[in-house]
C-alpha positions in Angstrom: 2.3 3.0 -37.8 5.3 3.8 -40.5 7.9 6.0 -40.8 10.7 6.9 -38.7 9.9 10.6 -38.3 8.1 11.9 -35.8 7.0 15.3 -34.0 8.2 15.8 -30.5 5.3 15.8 -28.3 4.7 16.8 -24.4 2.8 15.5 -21.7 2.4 17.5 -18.5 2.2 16.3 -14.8 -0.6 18.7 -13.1 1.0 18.6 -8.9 0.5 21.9 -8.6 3.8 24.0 -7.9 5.7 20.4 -8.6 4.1 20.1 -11.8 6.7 19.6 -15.0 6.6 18.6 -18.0 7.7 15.2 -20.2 9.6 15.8 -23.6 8.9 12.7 -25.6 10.8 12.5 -29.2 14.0 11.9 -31.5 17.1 13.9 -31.2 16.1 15.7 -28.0 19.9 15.3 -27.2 20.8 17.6 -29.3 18.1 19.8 -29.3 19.1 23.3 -27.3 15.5 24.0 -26.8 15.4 20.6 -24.4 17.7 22.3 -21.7 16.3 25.6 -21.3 14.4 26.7 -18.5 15.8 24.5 -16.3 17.2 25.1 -12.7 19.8 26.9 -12.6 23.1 26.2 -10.5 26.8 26.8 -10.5 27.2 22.6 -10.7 25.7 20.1 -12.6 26.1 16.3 -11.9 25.5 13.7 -14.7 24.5 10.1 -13.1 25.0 7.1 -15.8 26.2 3.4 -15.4 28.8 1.8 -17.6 26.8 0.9 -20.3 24.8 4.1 -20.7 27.8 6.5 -20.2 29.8 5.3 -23.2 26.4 6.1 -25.4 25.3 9.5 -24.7 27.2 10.5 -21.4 29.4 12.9 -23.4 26.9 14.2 -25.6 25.0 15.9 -22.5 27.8 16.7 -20.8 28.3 19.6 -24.2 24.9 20.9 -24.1 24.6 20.9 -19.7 27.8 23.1 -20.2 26.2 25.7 -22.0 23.8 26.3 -18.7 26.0 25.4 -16.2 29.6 26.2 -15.3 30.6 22.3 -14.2 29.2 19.6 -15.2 30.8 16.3 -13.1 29.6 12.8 -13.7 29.3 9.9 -11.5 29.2 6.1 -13.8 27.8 3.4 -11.7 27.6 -0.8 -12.2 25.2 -1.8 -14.3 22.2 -4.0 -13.1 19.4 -4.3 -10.4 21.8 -6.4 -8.3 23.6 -2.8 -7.4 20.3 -1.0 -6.9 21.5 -0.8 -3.1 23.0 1.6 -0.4 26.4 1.1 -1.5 26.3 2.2 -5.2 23.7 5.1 -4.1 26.5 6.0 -1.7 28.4 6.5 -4.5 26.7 9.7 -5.7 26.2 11.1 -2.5 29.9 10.7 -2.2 31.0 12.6 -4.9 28.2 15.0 -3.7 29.5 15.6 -0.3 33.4 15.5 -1.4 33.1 17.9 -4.5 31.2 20.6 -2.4 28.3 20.5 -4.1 25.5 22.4 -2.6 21.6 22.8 -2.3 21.7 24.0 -5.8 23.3 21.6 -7.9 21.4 19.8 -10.2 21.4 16.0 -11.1 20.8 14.5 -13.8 19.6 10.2 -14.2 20.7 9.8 -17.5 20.1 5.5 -17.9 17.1 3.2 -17.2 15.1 2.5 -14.1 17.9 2.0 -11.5 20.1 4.9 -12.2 16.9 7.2 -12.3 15.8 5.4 -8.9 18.7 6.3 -7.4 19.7 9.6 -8.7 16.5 10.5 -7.9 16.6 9.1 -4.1 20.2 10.9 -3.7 18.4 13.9 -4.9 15.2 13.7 -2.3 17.7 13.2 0.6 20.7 15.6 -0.1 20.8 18.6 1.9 16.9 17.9 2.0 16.7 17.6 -1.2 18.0 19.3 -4.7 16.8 19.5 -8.2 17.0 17.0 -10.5 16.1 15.7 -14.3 15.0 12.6 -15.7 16.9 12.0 -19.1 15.5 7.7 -19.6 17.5 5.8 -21.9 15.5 2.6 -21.7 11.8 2.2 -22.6 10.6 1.1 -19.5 12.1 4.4 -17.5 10.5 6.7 -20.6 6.8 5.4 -20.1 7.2 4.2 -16.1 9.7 4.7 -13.7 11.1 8.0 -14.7 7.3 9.8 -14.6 5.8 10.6 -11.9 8.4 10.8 -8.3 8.9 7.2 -7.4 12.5 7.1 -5.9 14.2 3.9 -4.2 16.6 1.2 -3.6 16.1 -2.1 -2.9 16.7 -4.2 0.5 17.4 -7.8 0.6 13.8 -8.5 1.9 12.3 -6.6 -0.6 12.1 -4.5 -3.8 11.7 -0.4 -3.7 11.2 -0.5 0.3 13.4 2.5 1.0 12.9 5.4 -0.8 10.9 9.0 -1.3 8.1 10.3 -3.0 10.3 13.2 -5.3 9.4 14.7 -8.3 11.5 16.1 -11.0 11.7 19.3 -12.9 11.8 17.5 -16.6 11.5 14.5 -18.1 13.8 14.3 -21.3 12.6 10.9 -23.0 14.6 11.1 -26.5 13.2 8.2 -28.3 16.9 7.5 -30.2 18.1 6.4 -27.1 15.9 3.3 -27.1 18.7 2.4 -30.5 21.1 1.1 -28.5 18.8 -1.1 -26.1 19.0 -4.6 -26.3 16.2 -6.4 -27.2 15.5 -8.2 -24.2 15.4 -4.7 -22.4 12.9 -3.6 -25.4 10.4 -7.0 -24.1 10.9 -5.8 -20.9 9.8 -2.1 -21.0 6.5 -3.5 -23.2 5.4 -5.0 -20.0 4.8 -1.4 -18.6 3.6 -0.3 -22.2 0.9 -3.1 -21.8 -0.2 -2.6 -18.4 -1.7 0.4 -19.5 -4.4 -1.0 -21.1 -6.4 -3.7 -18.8 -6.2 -0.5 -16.0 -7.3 2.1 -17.6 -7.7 2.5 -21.7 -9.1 -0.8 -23.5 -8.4 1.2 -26.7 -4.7 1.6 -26.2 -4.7 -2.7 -25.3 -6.3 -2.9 -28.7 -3.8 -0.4 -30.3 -0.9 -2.6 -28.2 -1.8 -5.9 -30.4 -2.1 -4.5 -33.8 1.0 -2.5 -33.0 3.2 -4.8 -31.6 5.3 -6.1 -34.6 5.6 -2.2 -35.0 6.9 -2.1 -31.4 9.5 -4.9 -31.9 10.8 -3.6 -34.4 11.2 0.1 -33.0 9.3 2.4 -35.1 9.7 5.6 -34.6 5.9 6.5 -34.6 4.7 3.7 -32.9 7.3 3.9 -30.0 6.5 7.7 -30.0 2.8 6.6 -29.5 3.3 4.2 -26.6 5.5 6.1 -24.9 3.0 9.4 -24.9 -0.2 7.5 -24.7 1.7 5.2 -21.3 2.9 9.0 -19.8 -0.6 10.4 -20.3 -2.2 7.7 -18.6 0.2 7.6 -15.6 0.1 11.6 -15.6 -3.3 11.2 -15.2 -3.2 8.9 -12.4 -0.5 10.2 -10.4 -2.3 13.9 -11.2 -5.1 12.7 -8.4 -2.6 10.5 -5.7 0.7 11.5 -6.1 1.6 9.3 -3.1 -0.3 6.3 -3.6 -3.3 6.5 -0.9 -5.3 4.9 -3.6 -5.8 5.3 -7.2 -2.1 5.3 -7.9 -1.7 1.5 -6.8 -3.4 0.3 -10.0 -0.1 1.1 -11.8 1.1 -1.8 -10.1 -0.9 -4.2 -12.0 1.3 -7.4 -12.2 4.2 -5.7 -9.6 3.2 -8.1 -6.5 4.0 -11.3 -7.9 6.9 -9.7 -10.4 8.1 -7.9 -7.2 8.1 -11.3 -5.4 9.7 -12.7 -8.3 12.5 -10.5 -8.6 13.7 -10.6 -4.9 13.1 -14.9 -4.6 15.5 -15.2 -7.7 17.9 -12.5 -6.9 17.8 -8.8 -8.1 18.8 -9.1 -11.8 18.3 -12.8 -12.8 15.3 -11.3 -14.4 14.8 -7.9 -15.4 12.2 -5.8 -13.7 9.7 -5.9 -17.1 10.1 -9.3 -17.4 8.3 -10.1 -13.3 6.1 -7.7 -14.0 5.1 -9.5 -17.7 4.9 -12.7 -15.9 3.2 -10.8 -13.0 0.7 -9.6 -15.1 -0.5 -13.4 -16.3 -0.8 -14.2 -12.4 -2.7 -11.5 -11.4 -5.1 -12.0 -14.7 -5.7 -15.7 -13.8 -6.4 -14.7 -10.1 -9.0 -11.7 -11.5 -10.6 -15.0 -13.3 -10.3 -17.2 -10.6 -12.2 -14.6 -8.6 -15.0 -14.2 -10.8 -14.0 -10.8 -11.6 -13.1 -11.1 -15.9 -13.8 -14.3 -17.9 -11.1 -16.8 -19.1 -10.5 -15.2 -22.7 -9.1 -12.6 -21.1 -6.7 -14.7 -19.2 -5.8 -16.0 -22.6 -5.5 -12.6 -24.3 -3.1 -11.4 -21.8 -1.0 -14.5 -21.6 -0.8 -14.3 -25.6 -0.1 -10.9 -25.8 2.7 -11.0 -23.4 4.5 -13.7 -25.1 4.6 -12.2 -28.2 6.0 -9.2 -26.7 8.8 -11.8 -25.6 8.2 -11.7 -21.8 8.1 -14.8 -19.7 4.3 -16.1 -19.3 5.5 -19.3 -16.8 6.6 -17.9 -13.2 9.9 -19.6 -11.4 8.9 -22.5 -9.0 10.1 -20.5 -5.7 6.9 -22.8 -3.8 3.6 -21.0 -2.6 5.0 -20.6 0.8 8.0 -18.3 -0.4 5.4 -16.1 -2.8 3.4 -15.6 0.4 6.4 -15.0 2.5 7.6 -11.9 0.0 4.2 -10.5 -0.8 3.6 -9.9 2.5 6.5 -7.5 2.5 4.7 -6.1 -0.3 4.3 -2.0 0.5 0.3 -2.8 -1.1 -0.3 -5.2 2.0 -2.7 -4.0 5.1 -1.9 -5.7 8.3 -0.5 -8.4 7.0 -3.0 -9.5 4.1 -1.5 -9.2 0.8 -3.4 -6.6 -1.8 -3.3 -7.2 -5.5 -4.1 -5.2 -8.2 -6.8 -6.9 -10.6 -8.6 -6.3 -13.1 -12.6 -5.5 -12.8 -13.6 -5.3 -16.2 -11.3 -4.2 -19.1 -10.2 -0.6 -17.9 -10.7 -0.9 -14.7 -8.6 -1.9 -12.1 -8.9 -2.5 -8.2 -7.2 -3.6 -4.9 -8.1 -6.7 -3.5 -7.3 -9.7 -1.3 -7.2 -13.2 -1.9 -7.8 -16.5 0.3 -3.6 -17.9 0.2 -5.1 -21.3 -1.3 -6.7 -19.4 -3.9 -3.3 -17.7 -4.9 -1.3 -21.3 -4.4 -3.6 -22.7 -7.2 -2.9 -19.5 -9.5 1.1 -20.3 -9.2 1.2 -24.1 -9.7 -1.0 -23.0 -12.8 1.3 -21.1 -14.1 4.7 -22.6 -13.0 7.5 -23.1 -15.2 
């Protein structure tokens, strides 16, 4: 991949009369053709956090004001830590006090938090209004801004309160990933990368030669992995848009990054960065159960270290993994489910005896 220019492109989410479509390109920002057709409303509310709003927060605020006769704006905390009740009350706050009503629109402008909560708030305001995913980060562009996951997280465990809540648009302007940091870059190539052991072995190849490209932020390659990530996952949540099923092998790596993520405390590491680590766990443990042979253990672990992501999980003891993977909204009655992998391409749900998973974590410890 070369060259910094790139043609927009669209992906489209088939759920019937909740179907919309994902912009994916430079300069959509400033594009006029990105905003129309949208809902239309009297109000507009922009949702951003205080490093995002500085960036871009101003620039939509101009171009929502051509459609909509106020546009307010609500800056939260940065950071997973405030992925809670108390900064999502925040929004609904403003919502309640500035008379908004069943019409306004929202908009997540930010990464995976803000768009988890501005979506949430949406979902449960008046019963729910419209509103717009505009993903600053590259993990929200080709993950959590697709597809109607909305949530906060509880102190016993990650995403446990939330709604199944689609948006009208997905606005994933690939400038925007400019400004990330590059620790934020590693982390949203964990979701990039998942993509590949579930369901395209191609795209896993493609992830490898490409990677240098990735780090670097090329404008074609990052325009690749974000549309080839969104057509996989439109694919996926096109036949269970609320996770009955198929839609848990997007989870690949999530139990043990989930656990990971709530035993250290929400934003000691980033959300990418359990689920990189994740990934190497649950690849050992489809190994261990006979399912994929040991060079794909090694392919994974190399390929995720390159991308910068953690491949040695925190000592939090076998007994504490247990303890918060059973919270785990994949487990059934108790037994913990994981996503592995069957064969490259393939991913399924199973259990596995809690000695079996003890070995896979002292393996892998830090």
């Amino acid at each position: 991949m070369s060259s910094d220019r790139c043609s927009p492109s669209t992906v489209s989410i088939a759920l019937a009369e909740r179907s919309y479509d994902i912009l994916i390109g430079p300069q959509l920002l400033d594009d006029p053709a990105t905003w129309q057709g949208l809902p239309r409303a009297a109000v507009a509310l922009i949702v951003s956090n205080e490093t995002v709003a500085p960036l871009y927060l101003e620039r939509l605020r101009i171009r929502l004001l051509a459609h909509y006769g106020r546009v307010d704006a609500v800056v939260l905390p940065d950071g997973e830590q405030h992925k809670d009740w108390p900064t999502m009350n925040q929004i609904v706050d403003h919502l309640l006090g500035s008379a908004s009503d069943r019409k306004t629109v929202l908009f997540a402008l930010g990464g995976g938090v803000v768009g988890d909560m501005t979506g949430f708030a949406a979902a449960i305001y008046m019963r729910g209004v419209p509103f717009v995913q505009v993903p600053t980060t590259l993990l929200a562009q080709v993950d959590s801004s697709v597809g109607g996951k909305t949530a906060i997280n509880h102190p016993l465990g990650k995403n446990m309160l939330g709604a199944f809540y689609q948006p009208a648009r997905v606005i994933a302007d690939l400038d925007t990933l400019d400004s990330l940091p590059s620790r934020e870059l590693a982390a949203g190539l964990a979701e990039v990368i998942k993509y590949g052991p579930i369901a395209d072995p191609d795209f896993l190849d493609w992830i490898e030669a490409n990677l240098g490209a990735l780090l670097a932020r090329d404008k074609a390659a990052l325009a690749y992995a974000v549309k080839r990530s969104c057509e996989i996952k439109a694919w996926v949540v096109g036949q269970d848009e609320r996770e009955q099923g198929l839609r848990a092998i997007l989870n690949f790596g999530h139990t043990f990054g989930h656990a990971i993520e709530t035993g250290l405390g929400y934003g000691e590491w980033l959300h990418g960065e359990g689920v990189g680590c994740g990934m190497v766990l649950a690849s050992d443990l489809s190994v261990r159960l006979g399912l994929m042979p040991p060079e794909f253990l090694a392919r994974m672990r190399r390929l995720i270290a390159a991308a910068g992501l953690p491949v040695r999980a925190p000592r939090l003891g076998a007994a504490r993994y247990l303890e918060l993977m059973r919270v785990d909204k994949k487990s059934e009655g108790g037994e913990i489910r994981f996503v592995l992998i069957e064969g490259l391409g393939k991913a399924g749900m199973r259990g596995a005896p809690d000695s079996l998973v003890a070995e896979v974590l002292e393996a892998n410890a830090a």
